[in-house]
FILUM-927534 format. One record per residue (C-alpha): residue in three letters; chain; residue number from 1; x, y, z. Coordinates in Angstrom, 3 decimals. Layout:
<rs>
<ALA A NUM <X Y Z>> ...
</rs>
This chain:
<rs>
<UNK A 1 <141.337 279.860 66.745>> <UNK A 2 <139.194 277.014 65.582>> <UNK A 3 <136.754 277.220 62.881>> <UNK A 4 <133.241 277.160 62.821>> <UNK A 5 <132.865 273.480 61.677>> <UNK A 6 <135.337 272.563 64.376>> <UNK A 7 <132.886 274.602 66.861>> <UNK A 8 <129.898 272.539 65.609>> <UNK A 9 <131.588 269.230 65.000>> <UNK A 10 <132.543 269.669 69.428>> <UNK A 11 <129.098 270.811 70.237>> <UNK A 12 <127.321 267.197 68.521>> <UNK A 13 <130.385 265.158 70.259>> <UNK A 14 <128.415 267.199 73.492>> <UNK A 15 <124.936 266.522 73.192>> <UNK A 16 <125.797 263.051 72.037>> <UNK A 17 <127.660 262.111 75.248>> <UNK A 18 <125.081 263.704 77.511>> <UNK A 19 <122.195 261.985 76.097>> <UNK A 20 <122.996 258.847 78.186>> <UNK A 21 <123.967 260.743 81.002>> <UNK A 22 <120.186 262.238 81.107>> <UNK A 23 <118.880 258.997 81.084>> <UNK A 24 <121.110 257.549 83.522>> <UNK A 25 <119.641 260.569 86.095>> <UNK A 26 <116.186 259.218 85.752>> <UNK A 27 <114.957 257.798 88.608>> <UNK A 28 <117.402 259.249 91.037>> <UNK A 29 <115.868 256.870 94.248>> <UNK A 30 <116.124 252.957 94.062>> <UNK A 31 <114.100 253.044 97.163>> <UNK A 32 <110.808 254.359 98.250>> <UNK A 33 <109.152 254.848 101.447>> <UNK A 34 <105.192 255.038 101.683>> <UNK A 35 <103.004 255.074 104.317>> <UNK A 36 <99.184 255.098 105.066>> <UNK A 37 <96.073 254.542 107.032>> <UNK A 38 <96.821 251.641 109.276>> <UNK A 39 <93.255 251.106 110.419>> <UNK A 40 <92.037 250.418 106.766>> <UNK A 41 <91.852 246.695 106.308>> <UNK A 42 <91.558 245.281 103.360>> <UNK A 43 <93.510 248.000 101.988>> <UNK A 44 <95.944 248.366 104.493>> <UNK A 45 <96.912 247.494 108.019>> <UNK A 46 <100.071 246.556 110.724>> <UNK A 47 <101.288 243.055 110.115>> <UNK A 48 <101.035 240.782 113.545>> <UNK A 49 <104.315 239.549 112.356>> <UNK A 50 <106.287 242.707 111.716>> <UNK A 51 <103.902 245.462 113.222>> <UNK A 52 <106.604 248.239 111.701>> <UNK A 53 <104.866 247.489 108.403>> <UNK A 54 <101.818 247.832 106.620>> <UNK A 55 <100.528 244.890 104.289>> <UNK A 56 <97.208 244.955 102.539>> <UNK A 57 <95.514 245.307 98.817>> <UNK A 58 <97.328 248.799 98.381>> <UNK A 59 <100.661 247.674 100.018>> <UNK A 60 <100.378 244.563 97.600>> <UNK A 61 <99.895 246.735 94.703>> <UNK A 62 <102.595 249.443 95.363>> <UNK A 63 <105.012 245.905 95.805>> <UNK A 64 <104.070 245.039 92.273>> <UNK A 65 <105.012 248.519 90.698>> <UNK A 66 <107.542 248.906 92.608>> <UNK A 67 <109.469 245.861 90.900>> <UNK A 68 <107.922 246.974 87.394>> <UNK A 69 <109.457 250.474 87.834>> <UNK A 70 <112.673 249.096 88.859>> <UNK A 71 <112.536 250.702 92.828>> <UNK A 72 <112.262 249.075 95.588>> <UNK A 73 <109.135 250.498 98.066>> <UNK A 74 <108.404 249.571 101.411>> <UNK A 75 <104.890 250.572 103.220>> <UNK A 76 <105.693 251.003 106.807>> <UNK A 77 <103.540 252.195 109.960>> <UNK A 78 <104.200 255.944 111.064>> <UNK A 79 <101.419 256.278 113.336>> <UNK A 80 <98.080 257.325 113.166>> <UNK A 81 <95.870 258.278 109.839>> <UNK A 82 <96.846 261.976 110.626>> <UNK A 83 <100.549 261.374 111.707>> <UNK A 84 <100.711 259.610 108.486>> <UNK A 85 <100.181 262.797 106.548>> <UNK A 86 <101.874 265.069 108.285>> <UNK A 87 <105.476 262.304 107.389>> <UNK A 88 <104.208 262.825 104.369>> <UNK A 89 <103.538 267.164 104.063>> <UNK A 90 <107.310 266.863 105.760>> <UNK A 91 <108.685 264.864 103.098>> <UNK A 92 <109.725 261.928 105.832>> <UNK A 93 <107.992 259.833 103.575>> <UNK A 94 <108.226 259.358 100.165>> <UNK A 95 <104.248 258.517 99.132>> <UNK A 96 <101.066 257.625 100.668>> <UNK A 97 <99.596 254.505 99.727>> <UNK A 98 <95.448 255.228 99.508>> <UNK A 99 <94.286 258.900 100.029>> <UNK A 100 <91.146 260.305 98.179>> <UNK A 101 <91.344 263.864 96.185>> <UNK A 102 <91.083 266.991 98.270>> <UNK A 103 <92.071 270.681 97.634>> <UNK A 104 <93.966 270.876 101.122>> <UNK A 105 <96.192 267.838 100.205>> <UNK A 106 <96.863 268.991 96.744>> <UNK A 107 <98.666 271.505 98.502>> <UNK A 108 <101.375 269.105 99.660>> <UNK A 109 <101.414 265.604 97.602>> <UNK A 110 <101.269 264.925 93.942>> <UNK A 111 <98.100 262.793 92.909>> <UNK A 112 <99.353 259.555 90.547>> <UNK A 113 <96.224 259.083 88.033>> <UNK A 114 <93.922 256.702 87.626>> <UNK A 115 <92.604 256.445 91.005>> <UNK A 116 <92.507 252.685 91.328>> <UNK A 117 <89.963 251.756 93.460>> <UNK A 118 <86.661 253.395 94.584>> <UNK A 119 <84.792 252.831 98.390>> <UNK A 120 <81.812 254.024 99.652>> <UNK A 121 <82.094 256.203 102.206>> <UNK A 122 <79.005 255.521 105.118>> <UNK A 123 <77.167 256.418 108.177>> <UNK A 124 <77.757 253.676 110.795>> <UNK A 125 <74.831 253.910 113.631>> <UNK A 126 <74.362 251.385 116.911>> <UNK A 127 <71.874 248.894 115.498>> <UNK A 128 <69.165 249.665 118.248>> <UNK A 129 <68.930 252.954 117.223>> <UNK A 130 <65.999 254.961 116.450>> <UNK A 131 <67.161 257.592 114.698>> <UNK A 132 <65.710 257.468 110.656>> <UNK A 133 <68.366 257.792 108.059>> <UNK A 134 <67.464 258.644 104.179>> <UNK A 135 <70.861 260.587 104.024>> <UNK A 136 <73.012 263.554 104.785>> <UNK A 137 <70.153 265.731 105.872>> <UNK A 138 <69.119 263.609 108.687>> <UNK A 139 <72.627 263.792 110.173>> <UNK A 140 <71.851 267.497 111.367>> <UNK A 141 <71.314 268.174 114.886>> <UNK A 142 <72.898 265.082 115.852>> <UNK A 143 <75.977 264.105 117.123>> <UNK A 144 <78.938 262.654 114.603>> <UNK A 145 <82.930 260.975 114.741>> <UNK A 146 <85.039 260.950 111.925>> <UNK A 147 <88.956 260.520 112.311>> <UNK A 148 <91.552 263.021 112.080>> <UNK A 149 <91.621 264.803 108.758>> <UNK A 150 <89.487 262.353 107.068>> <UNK A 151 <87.688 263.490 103.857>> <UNK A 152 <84.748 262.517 101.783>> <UNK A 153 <85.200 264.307 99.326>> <UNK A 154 <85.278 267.921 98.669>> <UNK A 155 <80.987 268.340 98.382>> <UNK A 156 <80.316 266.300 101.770>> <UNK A 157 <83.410 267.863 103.640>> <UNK A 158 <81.557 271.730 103.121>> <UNK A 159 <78.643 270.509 103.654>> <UNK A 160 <80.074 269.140 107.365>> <UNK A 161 <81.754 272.004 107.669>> <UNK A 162 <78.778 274.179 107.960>> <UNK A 163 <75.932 272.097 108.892>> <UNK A 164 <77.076 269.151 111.364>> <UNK A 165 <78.698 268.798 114.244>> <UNK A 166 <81.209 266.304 113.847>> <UNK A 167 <84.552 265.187 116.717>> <UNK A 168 <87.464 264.118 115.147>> <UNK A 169 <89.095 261.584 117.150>> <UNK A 170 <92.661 259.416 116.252>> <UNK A 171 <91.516 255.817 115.761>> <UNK A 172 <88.877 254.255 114.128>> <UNK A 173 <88.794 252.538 117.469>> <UNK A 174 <88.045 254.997 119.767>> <UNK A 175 <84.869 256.366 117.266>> <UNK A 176 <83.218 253.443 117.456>> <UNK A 177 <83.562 253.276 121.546>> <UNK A 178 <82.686 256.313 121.819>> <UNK A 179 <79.653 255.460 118.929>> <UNK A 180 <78.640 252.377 121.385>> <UNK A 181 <78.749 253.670 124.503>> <UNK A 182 <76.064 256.558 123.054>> <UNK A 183 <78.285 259.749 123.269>> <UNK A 184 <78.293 260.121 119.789>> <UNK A 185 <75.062 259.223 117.439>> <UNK A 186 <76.741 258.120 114.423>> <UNK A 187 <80.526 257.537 112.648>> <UNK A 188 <80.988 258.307 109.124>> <UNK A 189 <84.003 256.112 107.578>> <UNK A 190 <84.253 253.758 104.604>> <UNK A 191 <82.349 250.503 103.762>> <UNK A 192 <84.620 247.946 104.029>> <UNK A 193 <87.426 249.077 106.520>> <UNK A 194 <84.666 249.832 108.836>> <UNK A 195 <83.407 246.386 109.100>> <UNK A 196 <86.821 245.112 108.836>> <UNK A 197 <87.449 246.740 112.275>> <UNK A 198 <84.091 246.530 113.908>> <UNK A 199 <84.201 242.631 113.624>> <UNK A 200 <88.320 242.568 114.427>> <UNK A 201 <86.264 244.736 117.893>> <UNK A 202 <83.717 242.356 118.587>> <UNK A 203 <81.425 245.095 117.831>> <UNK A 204 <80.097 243.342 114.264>> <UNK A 205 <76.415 242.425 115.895>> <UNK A 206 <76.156 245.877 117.845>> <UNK A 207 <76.758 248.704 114.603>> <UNK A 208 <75.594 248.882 111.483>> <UNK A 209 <76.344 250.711 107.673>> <UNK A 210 <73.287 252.475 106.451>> <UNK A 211 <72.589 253.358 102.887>> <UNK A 212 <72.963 255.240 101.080>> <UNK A 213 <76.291 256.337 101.081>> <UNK A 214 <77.226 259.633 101.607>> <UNK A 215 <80.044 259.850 98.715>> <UNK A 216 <81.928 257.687 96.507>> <UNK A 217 <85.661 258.856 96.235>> <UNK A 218 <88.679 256.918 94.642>> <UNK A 219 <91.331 255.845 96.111>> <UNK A 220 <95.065 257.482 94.915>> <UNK A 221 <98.875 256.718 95.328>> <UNK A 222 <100.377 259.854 96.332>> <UNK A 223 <103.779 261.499 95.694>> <UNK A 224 <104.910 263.920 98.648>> <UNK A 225 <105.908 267.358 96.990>> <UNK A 226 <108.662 267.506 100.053>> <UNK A 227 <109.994 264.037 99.030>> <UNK A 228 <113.250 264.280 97.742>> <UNK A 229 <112.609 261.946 95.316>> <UNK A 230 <109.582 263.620 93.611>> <UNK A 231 <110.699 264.191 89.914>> <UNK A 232 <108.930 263.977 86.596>> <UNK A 233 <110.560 260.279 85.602>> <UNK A 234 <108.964 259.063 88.955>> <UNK A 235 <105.565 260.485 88.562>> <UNK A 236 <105.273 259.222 84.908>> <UNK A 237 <106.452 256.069 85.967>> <UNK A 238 <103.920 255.240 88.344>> <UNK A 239 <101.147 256.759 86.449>> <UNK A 240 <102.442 254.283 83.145>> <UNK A 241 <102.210 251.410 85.440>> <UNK A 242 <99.275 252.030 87.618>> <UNK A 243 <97.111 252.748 84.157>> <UNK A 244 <97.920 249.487 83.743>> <UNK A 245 <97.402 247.256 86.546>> <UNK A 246 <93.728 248.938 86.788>> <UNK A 247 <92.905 248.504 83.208>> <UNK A 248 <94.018 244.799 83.919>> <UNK A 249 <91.649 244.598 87.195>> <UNK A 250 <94.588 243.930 89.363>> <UNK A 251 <93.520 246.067 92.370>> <UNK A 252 <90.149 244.732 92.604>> <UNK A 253 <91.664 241.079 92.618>> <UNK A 254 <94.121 242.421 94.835>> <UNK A 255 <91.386 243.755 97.230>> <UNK A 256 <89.352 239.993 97.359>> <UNK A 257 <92.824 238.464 98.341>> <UNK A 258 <93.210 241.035 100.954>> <UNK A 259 <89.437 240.590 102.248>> <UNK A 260 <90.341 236.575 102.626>> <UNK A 261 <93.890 237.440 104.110>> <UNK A 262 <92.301 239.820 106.763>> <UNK A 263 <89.474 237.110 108.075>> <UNK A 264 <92.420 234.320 107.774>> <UNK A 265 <94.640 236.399 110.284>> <UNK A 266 <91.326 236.781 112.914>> <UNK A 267 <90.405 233.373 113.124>> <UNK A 268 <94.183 232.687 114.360>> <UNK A 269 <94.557 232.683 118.550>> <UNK A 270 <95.889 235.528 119.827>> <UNK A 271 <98.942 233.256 121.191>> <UNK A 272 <99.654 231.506 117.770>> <UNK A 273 <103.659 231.594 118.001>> <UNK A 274 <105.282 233.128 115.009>> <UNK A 275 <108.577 231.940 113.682>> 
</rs>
């Protein structure tokens, strides 16, 4: 029967082997799959090239911690705003790349802290109307679109809840149709996305953003709880490098290149070949 030293001496020999065989667990996925909004350009929309992905400020940005984590991630299109949510609550996908801070989506995706960018979310009205707008409490008793489980935050989204009326509809598209051809009095949807599309519509001289805005909300990468590859190492990983990359600016820059990308890619003819 072997002694207690012996006992000891076999039980270090154990702990010492397994400490590389922890580490060599962590970060059990080399490859990622995220998904998003892809009616939100500059942050993210379908490439012309490869419409089965998503390119954009936030696509850029998950690219760059992707290769500073060591994992590879790819932001591809899954559908609609609310179809990519529900790949994400079923764990088809592995994060969602943009996606402000609400107590229903808490539920199903881990939120990666700091937020790293903030937009203004606005009311978009046609330009000849005469409808007076000082804020929130001027929207009552008229007729809204928003898009399918949007959010603006969690003050503005009980507010809606009780005192507008408001049709959620799939595309940012179809809201502002439905905005211009007056069966609907107003859209509320972000800043910059919103003229993004309007002008990419032909509908830049005919709708406008009023002020102020009706929240402020930052923008998160998500992890979905259902992902299989949703463990601690991950989630501190992406937190570690996203801290950084914000406190260096890189999303804003990121954002400005994505602003000059998106006009670059409308001024090209519809039947530019690509190669």
């Amino acid at each position: 029967m072997p002694d207690c030293s012996t006992l000891i001496r076999a039980a270090l020999l154990l702990v010492t082997f397994s400490i590389p065989l922890a580490g060599s667990a962590a970060g059990k996925c080399e490859r990622l799959v995220a998904t998003g909004n892809p009616e939100y350009p500059p942050y993210l929309w379908r490439d012309p090239a490869q419409p089965e992905r998503l390119i954009g400020a936030n696509a850029d940005l998950l690219e760059q911690i992707g290769k500073a984590v060591g994992v590879n991630i790819r932001v591809i299109y899954t559908g609609s705003w609310a179809r990519a949510q529900e790949e994400a609550r079923l764990g088809r996908v592995d994060l969602i790349a943009g996606a402000f801070l609400t107590p229903p989506r808490l539920e199903t995706m881990d939120y990666i802290h700091p937020a790293f960018l903030t937009t203004d979310n606005v009311v978009w009205m046609r330009k000849d109307a005469t409808t007076p707008y000082t804020g929130r409490d001027d929207l009552r008793g008229l007729k809204g679109g928003t898009l399918v489980n949007n959010s603006f935050g969690p003050d503005f989204d009980s507010f809606a809840k009780q005192e507008l009326t408001l049709e959620e509809v799939p595309s940012l598209t179809q809201a502002f149709q439905k905005l211009l051809l007056k069966r609907s009095d107003y859209v509320i949807y972000e800043h910059y996305p919103g003229l993004a599309v309007a002008d990419t519509l032909g509908m830049a001289d005919d709708l406008q953003p009023l002020e102020p805005p009706i929240s402020s909300e930052g923008l998160y990468l998500t992890v979905a709880h259902n992902s299989a590859c949703n463990d601690p190492w991950l989630r501190g990983q992406l937190a570690k490098k996203m801290t950084e990359l914000t406190a260096a600016g890189v999303p804003q820059r990121l954002l400005q290149d994505n602003l000059a990308r998106w006009k670059a890619q409308q001024l090209q003819p519809a039947s530019t070949p690509t190669e």
